[in-house]
C-alpha positions in Angstrom: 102.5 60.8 152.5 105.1 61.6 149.8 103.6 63.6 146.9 105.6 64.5 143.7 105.3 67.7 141.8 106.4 69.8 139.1 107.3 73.2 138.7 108.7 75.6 136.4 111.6 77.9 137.7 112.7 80.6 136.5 116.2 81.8 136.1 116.2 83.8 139.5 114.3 80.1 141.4 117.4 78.3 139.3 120.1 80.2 140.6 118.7 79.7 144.2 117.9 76.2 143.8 122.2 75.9 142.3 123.5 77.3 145.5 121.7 75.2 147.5 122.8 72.3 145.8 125.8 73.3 145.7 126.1 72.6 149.7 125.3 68.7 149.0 121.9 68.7 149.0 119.6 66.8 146.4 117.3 69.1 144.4 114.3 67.2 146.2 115.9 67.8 149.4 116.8 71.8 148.6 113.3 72.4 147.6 111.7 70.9 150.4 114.1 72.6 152.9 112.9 75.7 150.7 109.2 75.3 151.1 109.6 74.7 155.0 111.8 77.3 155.9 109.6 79.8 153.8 106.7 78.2 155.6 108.2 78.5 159.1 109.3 82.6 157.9 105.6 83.1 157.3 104.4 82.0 160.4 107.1 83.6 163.1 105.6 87.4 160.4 102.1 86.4 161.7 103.2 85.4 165.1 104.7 88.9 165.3 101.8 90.5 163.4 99.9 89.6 166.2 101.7 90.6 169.1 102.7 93.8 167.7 98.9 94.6 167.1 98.0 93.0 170.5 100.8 95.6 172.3 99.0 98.2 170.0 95.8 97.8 171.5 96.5 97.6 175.1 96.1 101.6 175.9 98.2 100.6 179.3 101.2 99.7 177.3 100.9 102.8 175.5 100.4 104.8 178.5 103.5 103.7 180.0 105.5 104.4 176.6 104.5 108.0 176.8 105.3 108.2 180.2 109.2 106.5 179.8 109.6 108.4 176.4 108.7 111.7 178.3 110.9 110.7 181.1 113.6 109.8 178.8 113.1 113.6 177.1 113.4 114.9 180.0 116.9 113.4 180.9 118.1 114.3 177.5 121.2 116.6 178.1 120.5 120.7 176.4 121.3 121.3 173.0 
């Protein structure tokens, strides 16, 4: 279902919305592209969130870093 909608933009929103027009597309079409890809970013940042704070958690995972980190100290040629 279509909706229409109106919006104020201000001269930084303007700007963006002048480039993107400027490739062809409609203002309806720029904006929508706009709202998805924004839409799309915010999810893949939660997505990531998520994993990064599920790796946090898991106390094997962190084990293992220690151990590879020390390892990797330990090939580390003398200053």
């Amino acid at each position: 279902m279509a909706g229409a909608i109106s919006v104020r933009l201000d001269d930084d929103a303007l700007k963006a919305l002048a480039k993107l027009e400027a490739t062809g597309m409609s203002r309806s079409e720029a904006l929508r592209k706009a709202l998805i890809d924004s839409a799309g970013r915010l999810s893949r940042r939660h997505a990531l969130a998520e994993e990064v704070a599920a790796l946090e958690a898991d106390e094997q995972d962190r084990r293992e870093m220690r151990e590879v980190a020390r390892l990797m100290e330990s090939l580390r040629a003398p200053r």
